[in-house]
C-alpha positions as CSV (number, residue, x, y, z in Angstrom):
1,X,4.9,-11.4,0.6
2,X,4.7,-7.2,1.1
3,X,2.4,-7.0,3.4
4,X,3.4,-7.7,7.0
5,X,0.9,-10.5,9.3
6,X,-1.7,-7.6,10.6
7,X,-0.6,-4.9,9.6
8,X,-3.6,-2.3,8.7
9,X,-4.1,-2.4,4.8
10,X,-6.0,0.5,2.7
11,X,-7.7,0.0,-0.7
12,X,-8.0,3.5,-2.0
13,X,-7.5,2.3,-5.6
14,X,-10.3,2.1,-7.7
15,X,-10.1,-0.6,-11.1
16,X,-13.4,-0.6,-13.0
17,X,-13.9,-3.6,-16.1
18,X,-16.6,-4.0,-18.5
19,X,-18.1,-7.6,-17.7
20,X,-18.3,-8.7,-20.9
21,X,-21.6,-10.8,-20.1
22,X,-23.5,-8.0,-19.1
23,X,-21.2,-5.3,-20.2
24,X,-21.8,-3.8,-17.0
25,X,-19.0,-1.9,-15.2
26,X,-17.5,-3.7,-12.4
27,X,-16.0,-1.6,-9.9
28,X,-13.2,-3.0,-7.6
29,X,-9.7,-2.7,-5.6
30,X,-6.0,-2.5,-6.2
31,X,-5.3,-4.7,-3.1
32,X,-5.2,-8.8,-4.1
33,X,-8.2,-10.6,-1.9
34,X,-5.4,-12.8,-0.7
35,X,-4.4,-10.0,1.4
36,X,-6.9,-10.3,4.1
37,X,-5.9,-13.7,5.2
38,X,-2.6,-12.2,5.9
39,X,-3.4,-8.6,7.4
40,X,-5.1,-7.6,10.6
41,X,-7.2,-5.0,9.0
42,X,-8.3,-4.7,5.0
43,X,-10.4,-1.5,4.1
44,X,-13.2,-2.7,1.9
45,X,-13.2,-1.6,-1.7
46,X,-15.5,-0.3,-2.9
47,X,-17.3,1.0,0.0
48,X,-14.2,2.0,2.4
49,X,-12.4,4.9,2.6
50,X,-13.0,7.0,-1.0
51,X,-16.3,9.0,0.8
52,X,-13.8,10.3,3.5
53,X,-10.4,11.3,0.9
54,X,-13.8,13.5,-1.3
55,X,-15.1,15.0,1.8
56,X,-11.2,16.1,2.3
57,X,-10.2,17.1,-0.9
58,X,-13.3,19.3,-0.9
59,X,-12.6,20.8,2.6
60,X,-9.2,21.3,1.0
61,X,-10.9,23.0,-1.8
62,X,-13.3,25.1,0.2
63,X,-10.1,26.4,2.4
64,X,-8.1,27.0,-0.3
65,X,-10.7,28.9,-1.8
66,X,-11.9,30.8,1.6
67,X,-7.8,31.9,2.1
68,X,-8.1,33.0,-1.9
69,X,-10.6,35.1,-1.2
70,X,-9.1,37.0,2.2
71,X,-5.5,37.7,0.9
């Protein structure tokens, strides 16, 4: 009911679980599985977009860092 017929949908959020037959942790999204019948695109989660937002947040880091160091 929020999301509009194909609109692009992103998973960035991450839920882990302890399964409590293996006590393993489970690692999945925020986004309800029903979603993808509904939207034209649904990032996988795990697996989708996280690599790209780290390797941002550390080019942020290195800039930040690199502009630090000049001024």
């Amino acid at each position: 009911e929020h999301v509009k017929p194909g609109a692009a949908v992103l998973d960035v959020g991450v839920t882990r679980e302890r399964d409590p037959e293996t006590g393993k942790s489970i690692v999945y999204g925020d986004v309800a599985p029903e979603v993808a019948e509904v939207a034209g695109f649904l990032s996988p989660n795990p697996g989708g977009v996280g690599p790209m937002t780290v390797a941002l947040l550390l080019t942020n880091v290195v800039e930040a860092a690199e502009r630090a160091v000049a001024s």
